[in-house]
C-alpha positions as CSV (number, residue, x, y, z in Angstrom):
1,X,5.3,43.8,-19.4
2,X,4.6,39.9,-18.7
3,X,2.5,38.2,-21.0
4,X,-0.5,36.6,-19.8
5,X,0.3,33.0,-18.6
6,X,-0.9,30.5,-22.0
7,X,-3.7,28.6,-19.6
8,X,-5.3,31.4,-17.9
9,X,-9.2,31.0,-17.4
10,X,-9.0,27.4,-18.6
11,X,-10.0,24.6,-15.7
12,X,-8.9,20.4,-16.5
13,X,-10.1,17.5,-15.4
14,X,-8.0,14.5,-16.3
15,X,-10.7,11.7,-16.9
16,X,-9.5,8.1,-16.8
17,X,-6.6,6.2,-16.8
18,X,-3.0,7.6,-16.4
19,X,0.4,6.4,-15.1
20,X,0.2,8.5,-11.5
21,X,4.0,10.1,-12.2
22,X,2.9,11.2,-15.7
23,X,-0.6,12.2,-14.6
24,X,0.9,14.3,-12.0
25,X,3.3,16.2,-14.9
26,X,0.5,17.0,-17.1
27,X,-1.0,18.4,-13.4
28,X,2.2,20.4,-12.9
29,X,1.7,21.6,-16.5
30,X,-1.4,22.9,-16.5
31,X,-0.8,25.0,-12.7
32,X,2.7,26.3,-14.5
33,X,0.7,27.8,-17.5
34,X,-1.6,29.2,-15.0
35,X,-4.7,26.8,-15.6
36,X,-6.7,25.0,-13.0
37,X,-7.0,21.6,-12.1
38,X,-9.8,20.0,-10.9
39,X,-9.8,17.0,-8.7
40,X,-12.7,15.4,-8.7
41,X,-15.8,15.0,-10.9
42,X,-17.9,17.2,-8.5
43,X,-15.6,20.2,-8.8
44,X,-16.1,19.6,-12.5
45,X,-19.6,19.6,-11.9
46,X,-19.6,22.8,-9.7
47,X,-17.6,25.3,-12.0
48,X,-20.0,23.5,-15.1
49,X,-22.8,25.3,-13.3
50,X,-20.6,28.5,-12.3
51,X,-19.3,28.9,-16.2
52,X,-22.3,31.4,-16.9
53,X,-20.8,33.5,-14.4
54,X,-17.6,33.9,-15.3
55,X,-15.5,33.8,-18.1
56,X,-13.5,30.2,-17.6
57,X,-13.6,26.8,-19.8
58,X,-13.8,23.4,-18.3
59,X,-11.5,20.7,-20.3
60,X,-12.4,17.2,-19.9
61,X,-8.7,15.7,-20.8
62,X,-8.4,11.6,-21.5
63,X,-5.3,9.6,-22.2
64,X,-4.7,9.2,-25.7
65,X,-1.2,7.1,-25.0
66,X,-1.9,3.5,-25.9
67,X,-2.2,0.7,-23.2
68,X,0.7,-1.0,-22.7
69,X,0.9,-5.1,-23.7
70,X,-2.4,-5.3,-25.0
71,X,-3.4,-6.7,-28.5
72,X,-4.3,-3.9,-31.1
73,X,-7.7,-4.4,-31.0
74,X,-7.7,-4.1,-27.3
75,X,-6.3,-1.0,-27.8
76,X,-8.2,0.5,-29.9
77,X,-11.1,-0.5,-27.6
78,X,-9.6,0.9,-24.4
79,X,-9.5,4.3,-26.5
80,X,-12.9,4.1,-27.3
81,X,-14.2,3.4,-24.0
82,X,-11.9,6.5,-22.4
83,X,-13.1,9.0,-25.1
84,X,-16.7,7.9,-24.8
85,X,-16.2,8.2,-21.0
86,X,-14.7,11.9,-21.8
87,X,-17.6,13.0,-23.8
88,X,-20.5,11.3,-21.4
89,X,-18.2,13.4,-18.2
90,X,-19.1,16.6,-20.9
91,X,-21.9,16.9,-21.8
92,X,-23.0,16.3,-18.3
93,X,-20.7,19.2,-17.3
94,X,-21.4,21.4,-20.2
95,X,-17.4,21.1,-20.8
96,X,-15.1,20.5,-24.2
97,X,-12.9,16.8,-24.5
98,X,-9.4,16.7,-25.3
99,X,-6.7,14.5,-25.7
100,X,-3.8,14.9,-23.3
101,X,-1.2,15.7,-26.4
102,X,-3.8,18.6,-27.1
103,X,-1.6,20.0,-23.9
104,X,1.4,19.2,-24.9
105,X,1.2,20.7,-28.6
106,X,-0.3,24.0,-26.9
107,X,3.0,24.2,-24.8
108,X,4.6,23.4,-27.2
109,X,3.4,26.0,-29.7
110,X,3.3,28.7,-27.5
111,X,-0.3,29.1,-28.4
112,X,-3.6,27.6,-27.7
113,X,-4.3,24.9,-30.5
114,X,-7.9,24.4,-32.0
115,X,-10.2,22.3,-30.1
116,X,-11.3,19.5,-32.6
117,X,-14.7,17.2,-31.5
């Protein structure tokens, strides 16, 4: 008997700034684990309004990685601004932020990890 693939019923939409390459693995992640990805903030917006419906979870994933060459207090301001972009994107949407490593460390546990706001 297969087991039921890890991302099942969960849809992402990457908010904000990623290198396009790595973007696109995180992308190939997500379809491999059998989640949805959602291109564009309208899409977002449309399975917000289906969720009632049915039984899925919209993610709202930013970038956590650091910005490359930039002072540290740059950097802690570009990670502001992208998880303050994340949570305006939803609560508009009616959808959970996460971090991109909150991915990664599912994968790589095997096994859903908590979602922390």
């Amino acid at each position: 008997m297969q087991e039921p693939k890890l991302l099942r019923g969960l849809n992402f939409y990457f908010s904000g700034d990623y290198m396009p390459l790595y973007k696109k693995d995180l992308e190939d992640l997500v379809v491999a684990g059998g989640g949805s990805v959602l291109g564009s903030k309208e899409e977002l917006e449309a399975k917000g309004h289906e969720r009632e419906a049915t039984s899925s979870k919209q993610l709202v994933v930013y970038n956590l990685d650091s910005p490359q060459g930039r002072m540290l207090g740059e950097e802690v301001s570009i990670l502001w601004q992208r998880l303050s972009e994340a949570e305006d994107l939803a609560a508009k949407t009616g959808s959970q932020v996460i971090g991109h490593t909150w991915l990664l460390e599912s994968i790589a546990a095997c096994k859903l990890q908590a979602f922390v706001s």
